[in-house]
Backbone as ProteinMPNN parsed JSONL, in Angstrom:
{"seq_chain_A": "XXXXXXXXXXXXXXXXXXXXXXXXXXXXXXXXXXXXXXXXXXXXXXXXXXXXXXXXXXXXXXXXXXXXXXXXXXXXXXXXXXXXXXXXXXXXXXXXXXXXXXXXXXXXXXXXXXXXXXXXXXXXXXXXXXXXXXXXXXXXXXXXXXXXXXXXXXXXXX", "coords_chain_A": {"N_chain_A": [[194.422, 81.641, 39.657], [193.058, 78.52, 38.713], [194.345, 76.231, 36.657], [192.573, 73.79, 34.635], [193.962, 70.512, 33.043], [192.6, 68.649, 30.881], [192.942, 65.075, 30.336], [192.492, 63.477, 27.842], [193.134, 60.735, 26.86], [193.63, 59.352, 29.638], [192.4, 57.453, 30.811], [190.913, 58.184, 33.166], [188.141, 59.502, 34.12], [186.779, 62.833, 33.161], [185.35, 64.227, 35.028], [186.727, 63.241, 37.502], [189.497, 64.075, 36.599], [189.098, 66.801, 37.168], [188.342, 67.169, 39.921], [190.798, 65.673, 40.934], [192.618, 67.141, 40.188], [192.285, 69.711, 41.074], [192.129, 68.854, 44.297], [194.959, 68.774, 44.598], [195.777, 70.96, 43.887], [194.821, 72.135, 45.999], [196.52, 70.805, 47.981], [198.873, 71.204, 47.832], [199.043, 74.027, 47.982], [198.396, 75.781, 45.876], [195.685, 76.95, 46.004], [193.647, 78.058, 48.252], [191.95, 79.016, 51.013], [188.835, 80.895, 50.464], [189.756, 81.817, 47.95], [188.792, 82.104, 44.639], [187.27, 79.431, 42.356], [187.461, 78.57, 38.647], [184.532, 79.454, 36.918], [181.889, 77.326, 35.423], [181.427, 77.963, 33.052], [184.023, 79.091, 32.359], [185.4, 76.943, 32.721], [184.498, 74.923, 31.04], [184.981, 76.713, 28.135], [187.92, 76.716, 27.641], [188.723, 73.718, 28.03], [186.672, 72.791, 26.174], [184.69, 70.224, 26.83], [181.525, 69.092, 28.638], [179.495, 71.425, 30.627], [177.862, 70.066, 32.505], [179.657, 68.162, 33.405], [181.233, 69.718, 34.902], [180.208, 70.772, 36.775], [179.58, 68.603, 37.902], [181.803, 67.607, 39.059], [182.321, 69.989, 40.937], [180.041, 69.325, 42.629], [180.945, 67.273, 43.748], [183.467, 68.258, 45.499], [182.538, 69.912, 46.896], [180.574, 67.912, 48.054], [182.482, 67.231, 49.978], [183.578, 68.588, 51.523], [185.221, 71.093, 50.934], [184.813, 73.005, 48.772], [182.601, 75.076, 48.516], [179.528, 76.776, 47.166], [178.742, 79.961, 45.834], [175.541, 81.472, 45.627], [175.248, 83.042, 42.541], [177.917, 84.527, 42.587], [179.651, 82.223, 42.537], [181.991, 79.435, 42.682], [183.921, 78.794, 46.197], [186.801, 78.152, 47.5], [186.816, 76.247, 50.198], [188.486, 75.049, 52.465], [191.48, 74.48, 53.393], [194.246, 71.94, 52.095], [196.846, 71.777, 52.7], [199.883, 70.895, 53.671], [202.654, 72.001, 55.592], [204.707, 70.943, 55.085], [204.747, 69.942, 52.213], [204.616, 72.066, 50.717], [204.775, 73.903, 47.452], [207.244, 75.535, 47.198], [208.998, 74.316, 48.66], [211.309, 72.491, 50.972], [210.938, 69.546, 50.396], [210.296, 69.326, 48.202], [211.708, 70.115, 46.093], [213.703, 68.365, 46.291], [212.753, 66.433, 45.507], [212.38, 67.33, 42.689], [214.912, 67.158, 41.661], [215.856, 65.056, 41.683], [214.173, 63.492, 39.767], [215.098, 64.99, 37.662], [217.552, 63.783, 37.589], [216.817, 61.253, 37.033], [215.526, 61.993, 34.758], [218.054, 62.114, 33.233], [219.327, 60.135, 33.579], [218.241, 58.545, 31.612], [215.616, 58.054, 31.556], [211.852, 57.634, 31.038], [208.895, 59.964, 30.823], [207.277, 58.177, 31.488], [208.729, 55.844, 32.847], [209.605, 57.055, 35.006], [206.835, 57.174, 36.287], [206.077, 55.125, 37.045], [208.116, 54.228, 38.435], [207.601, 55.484, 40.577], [204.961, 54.586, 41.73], [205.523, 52.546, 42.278], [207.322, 52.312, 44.499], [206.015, 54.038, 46.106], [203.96, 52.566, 46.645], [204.906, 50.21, 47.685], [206.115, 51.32, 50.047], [203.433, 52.942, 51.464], [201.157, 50.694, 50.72], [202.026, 48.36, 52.053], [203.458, 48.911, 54.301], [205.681, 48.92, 54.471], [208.67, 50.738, 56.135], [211.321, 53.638, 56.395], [214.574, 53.512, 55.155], [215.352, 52.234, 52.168], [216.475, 48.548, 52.302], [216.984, 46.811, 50.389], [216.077, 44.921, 50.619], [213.391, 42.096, 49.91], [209.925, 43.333, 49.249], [207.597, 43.302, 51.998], [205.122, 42.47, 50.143], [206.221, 41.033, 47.84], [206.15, 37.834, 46.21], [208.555, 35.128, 47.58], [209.285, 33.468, 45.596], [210.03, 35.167, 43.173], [211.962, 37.655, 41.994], [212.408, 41.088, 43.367], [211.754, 43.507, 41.553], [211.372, 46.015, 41.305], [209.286, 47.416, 39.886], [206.02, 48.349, 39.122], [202.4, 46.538, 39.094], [200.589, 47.596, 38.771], [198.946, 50.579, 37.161], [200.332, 53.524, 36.616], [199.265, 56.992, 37.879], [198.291, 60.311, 36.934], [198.504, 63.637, 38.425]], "CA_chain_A": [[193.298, 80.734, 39.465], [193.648, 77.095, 38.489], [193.728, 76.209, 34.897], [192.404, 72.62, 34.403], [194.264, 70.052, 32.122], [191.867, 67.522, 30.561], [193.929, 64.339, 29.453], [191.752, 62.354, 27.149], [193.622, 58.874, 26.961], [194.684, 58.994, 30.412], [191.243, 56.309, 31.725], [190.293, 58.831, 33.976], [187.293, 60.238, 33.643], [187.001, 64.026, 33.177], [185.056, 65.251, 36.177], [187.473, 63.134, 38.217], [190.718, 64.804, 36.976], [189.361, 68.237, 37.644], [188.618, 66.901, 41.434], [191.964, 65.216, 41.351], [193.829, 68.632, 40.388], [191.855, 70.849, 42.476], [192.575, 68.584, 45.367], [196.523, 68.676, 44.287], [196.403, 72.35, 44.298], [194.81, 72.693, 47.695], [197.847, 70.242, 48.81], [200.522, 72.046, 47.442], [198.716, 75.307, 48.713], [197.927, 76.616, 45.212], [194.153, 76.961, 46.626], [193.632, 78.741, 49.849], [190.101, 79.294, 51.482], [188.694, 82.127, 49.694], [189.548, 81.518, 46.534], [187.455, 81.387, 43.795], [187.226, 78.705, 41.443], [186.907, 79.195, 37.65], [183.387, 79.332, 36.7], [181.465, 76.136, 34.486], [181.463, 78.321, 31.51], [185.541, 79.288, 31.788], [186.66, 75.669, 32.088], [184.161, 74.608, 28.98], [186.205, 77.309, 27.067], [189.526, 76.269, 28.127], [188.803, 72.595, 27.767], [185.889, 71.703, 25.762], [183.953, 69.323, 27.665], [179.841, 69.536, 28.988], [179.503, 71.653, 31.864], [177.319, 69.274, 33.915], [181.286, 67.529, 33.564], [182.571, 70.367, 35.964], [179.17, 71.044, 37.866], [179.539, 67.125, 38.945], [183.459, 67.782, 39.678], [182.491, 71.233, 42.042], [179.217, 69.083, 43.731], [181.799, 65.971, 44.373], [184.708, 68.777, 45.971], [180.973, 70.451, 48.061], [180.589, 66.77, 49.363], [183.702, 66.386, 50.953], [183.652, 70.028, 52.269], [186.562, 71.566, 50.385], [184.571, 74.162, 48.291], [181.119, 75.877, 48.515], [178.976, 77.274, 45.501], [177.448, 81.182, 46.479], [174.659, 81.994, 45.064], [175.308, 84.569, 41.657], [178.915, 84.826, 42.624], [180.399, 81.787, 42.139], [182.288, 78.524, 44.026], [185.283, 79.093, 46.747], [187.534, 77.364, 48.404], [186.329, 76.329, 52.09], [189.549, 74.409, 53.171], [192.906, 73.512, 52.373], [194.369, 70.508, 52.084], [197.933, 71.879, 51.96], [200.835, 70.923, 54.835], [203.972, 73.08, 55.057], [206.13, 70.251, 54.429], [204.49, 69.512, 50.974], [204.62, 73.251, 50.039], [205.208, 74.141, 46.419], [208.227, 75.798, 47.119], [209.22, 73.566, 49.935], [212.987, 71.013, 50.375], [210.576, 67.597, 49.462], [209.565, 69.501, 46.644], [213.347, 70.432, 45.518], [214.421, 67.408, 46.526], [212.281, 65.767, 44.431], [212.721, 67.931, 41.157], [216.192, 66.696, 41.924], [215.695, 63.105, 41.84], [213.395, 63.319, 38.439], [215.946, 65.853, 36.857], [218.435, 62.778, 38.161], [215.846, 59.982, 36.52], [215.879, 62.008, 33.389], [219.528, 62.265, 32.599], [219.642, 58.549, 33.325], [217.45, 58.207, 30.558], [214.013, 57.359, 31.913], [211.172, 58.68, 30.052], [208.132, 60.247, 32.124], [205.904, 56.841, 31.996], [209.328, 54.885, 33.552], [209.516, 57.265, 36.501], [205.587, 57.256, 37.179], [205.85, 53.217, 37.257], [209.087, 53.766, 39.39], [207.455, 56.303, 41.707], [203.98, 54.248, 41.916], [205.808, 51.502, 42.516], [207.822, 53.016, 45.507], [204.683, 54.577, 46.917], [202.49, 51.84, 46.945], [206.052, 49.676, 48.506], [206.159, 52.493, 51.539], [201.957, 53.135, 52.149], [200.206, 50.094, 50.985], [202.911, 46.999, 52.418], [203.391, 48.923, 55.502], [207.415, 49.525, 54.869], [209.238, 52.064, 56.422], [212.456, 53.616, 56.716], [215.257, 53.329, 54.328], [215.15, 50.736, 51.218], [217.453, 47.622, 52.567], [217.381, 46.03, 49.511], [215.726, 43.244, 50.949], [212.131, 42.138, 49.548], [208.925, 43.79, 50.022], [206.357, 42.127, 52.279], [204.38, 41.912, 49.198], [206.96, 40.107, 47.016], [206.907, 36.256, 46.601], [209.783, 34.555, 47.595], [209.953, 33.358, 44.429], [209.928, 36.513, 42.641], [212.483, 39.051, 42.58], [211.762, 42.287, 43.774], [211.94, 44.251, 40.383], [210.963, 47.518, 41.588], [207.993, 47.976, 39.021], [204.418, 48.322, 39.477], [201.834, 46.203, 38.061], [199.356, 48.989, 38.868], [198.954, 52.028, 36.461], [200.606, 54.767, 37.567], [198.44, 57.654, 37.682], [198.754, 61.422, 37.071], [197.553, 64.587, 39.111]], "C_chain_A": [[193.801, 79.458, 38.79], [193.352, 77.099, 37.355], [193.978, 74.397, 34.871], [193.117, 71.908, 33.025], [193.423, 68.816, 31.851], [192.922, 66.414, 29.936], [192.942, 63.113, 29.285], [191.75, 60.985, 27.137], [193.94, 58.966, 28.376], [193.57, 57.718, 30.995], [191.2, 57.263, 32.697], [189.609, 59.989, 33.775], [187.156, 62.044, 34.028], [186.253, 64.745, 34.33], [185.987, 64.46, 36.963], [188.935, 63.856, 38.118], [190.394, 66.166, 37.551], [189.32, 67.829, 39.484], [189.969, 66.824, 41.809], [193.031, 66.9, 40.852], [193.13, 69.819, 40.987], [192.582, 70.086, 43.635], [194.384, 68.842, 45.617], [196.465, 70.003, 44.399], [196.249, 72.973, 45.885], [195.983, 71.903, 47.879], [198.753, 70.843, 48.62], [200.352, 73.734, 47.828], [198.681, 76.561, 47.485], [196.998, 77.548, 45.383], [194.705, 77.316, 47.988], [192.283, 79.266, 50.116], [189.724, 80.65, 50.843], [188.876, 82.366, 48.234], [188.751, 80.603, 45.696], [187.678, 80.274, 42.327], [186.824, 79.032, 40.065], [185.489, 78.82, 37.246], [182.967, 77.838, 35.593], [181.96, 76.726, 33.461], [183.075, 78.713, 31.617], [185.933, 77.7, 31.482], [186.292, 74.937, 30.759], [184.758, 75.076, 28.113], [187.376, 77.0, 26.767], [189.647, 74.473, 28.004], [187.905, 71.898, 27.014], [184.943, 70.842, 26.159], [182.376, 70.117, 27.999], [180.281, 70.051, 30.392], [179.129, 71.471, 32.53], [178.698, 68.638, 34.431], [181.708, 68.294, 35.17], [181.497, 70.781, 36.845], [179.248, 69.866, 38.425], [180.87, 67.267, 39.695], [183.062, 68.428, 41.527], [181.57, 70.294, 43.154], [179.98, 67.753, 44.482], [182.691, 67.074, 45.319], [183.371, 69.52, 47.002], [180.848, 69.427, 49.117], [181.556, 66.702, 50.336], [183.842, 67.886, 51.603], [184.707, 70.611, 51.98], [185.705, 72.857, 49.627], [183.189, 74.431, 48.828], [180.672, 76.856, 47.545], [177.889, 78.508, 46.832], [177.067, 81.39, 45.555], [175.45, 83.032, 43.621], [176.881, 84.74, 42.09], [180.252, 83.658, 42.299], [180.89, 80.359, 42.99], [183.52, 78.918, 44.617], [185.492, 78.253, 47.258], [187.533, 77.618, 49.721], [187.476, 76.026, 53.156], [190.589, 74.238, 52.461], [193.536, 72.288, 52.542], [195.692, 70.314, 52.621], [198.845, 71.554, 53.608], [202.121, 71.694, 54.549], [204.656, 71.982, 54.802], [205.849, 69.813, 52.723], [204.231, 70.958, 50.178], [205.201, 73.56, 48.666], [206.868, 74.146, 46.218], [209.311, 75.404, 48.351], [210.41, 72.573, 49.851], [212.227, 69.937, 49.838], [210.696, 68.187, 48.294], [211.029, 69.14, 45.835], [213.837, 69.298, 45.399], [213.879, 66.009, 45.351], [212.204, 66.003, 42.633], [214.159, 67.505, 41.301], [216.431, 65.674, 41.877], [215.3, 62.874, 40.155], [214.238, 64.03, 37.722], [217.135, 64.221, 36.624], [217.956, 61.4, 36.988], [216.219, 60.096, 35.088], [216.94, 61.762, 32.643], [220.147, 60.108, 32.27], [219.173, 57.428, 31.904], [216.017, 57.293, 30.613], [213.026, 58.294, 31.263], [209.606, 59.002, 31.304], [207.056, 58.738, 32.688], [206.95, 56.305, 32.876], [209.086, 55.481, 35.012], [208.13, 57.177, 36.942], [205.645, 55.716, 37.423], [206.893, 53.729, 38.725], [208.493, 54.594, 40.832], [206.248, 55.633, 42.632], [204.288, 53.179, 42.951], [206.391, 51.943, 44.15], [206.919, 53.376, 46.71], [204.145, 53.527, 47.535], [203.484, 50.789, 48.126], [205.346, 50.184, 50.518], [204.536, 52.214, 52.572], [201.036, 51.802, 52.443], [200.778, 48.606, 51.967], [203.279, 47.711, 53.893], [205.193, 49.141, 55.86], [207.764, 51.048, 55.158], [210.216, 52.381, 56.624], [213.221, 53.406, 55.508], [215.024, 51.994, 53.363], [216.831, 49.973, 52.094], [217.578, 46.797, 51.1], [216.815, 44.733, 49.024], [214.133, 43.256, 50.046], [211.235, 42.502, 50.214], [208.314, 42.83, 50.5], [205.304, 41.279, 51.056], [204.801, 40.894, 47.996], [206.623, 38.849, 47.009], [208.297, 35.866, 46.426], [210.462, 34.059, 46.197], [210.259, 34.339, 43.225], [211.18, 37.445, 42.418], [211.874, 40.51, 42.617], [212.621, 43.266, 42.383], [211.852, 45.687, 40.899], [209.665, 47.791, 40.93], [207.099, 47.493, 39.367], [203.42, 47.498, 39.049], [200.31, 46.882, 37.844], [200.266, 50.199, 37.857], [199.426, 52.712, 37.145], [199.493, 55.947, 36.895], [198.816, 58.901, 38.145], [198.068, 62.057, 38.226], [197.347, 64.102, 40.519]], "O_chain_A": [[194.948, 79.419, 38.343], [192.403, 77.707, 36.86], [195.049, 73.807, 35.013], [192.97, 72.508, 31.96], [193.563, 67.897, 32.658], [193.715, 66.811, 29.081], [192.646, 62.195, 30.05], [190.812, 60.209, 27.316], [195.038, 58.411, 28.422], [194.151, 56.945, 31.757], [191.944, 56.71, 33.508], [190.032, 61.091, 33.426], [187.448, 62.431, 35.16], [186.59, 65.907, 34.556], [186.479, 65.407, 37.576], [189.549, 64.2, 39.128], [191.192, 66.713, 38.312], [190.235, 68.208, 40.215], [190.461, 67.536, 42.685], [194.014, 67.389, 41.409], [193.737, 70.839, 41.312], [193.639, 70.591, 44.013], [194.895, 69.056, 46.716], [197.302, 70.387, 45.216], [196.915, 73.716, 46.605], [196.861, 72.759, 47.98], [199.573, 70.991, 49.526], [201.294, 74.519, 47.938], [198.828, 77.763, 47.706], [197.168, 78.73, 45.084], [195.736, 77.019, 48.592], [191.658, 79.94, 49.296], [190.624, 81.489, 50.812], [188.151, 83.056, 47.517], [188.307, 79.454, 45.714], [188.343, 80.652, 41.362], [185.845, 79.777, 40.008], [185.319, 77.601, 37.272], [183.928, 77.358, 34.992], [182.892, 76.195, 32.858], [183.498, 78.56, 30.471], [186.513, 77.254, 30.491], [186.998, 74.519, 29.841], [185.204, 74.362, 27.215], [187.819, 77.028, 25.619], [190.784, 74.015, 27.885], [187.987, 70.671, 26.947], [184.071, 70.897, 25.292], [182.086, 71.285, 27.738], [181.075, 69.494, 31.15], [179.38, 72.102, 33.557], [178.929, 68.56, 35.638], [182.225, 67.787, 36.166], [181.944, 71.245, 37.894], [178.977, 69.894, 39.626], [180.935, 67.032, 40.901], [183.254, 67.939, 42.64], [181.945, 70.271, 44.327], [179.642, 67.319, 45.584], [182.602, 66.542, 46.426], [183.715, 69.465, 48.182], [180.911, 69.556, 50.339], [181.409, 66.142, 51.422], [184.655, 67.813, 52.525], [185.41, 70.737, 52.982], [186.114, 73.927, 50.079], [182.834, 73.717, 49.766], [181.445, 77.725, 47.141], [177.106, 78.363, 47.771], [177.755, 81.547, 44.546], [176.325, 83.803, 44.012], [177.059, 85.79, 41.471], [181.399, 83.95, 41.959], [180.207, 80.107, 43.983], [184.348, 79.395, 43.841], [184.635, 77.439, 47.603], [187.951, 78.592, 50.348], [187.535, 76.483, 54.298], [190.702, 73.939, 51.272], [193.043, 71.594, 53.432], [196.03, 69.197, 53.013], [198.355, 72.033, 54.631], [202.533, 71.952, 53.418], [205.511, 72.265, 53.962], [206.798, 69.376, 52.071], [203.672, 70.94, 49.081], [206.426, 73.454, 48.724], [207.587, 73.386, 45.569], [210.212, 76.111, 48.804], [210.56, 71.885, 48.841], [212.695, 69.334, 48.873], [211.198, 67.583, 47.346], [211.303, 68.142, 45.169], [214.478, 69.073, 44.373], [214.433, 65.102, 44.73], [212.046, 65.209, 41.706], [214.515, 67.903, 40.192], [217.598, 65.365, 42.114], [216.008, 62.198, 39.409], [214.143, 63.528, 36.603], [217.372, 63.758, 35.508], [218.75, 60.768, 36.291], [216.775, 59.285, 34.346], [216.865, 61.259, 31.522], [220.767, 59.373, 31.5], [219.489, 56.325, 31.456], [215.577, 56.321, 29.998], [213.265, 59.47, 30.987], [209.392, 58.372, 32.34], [206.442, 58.44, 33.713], [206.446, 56.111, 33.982], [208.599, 54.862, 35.958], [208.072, 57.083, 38.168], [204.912, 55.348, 38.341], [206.468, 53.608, 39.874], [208.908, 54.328, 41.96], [206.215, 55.826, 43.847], [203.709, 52.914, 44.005], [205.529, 51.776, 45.013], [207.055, 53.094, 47.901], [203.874, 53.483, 48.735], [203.019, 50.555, 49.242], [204.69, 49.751, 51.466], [204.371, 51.682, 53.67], [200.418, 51.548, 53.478], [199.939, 47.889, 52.514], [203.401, 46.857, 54.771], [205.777, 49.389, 56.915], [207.358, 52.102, 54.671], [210.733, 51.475, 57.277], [212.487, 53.05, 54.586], [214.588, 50.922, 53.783], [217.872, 50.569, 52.371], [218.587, 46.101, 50.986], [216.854, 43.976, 48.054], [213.741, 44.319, 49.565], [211.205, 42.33, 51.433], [208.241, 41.72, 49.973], [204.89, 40.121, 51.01], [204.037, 40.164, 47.365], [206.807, 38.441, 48.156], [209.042, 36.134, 45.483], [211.622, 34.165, 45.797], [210.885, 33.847, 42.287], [210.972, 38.329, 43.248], [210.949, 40.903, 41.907], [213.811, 43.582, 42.349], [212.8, 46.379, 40.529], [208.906, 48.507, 41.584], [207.056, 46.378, 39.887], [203.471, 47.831, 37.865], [199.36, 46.712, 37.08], [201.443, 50.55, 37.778], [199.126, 52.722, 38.339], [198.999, 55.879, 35.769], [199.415, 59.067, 39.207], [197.268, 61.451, 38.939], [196.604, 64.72, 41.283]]}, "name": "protein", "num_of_chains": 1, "seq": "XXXXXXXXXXXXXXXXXXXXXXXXXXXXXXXXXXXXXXXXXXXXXXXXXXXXXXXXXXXXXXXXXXXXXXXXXXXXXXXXXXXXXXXXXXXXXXXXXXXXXXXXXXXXXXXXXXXXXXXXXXXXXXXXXXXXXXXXXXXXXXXXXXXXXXXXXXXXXX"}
């Protein structure tokens, strides 16, 4: 069963992280149809918070058709989210605890790599690059600029 982490300072509000790490566990294939979600009253115990907090979370993860609330028994998981190549125990995964193991030793601390990873991401998905880094500048760069690598977007957990 999933055990929710509330992170107070992070600016994101608390029924959105539980969405945002439910959805992360269906992707990684924690969650699998049939499984049941922990009840309002466990995650209040376990985190504190009002349980309209995690009744707005479950009726936001209902909208999008990912869980369903039965009657007297509880909410489950309707769908998954999860692809085999993004599997827990899957080579990206490895490959990527391998990179951040790599980051650390270099002496990056966890905020540098979420800038460096955000930054990377947003490079790849939102600018439309693909394929190996050349070196060269992103579309989004100005010419006058150099291409730093860093983000000027938050990186964001979960």
């Amino acid at each position: 069963m999933i055990e929710y982490r509330i992170e107070r300072r992070s600016g994101v509000s608390t029924y959105q992280q539980i969405v945002q790490q439910t959805k992360q566990a269906l992707r990684l294939g924690l969650l699998q149809p049939g499984d049941k979600l922990p009840t309002a009253r466990e995650v209040v115990e376990l985190t504190a918070i009002n349980p309209n907090t995690v009744l707005k979370a479950y009726r936001e993860l209902e909208r999008e058709g990912l869980v369903e609330p039965r009657p007297g028994l509880g909410t489950f998981v309707r769908r998954s989210l999860a692809r085999p190549e993004a599997a827990a125990d899957g080579p990206l995964r490895a490959g990527l605890v391998g990179w951040v193991d790599q980051a650390r030793g270099a002496g990056l601390e966890r905020e540098d790599i979420a800038a460096l990873m955000a930054s990377v991401l947003e490079q790849r998905f939102d600018t439309g690059v693909s394929g190996p880094d050349t070196g060269a500048s992103s579309p989004g760069t100005r010419a006058s600029e150099p291409d730093t690598g860093a983000s000027e977007s938050p990186a964001t957990q979960n």
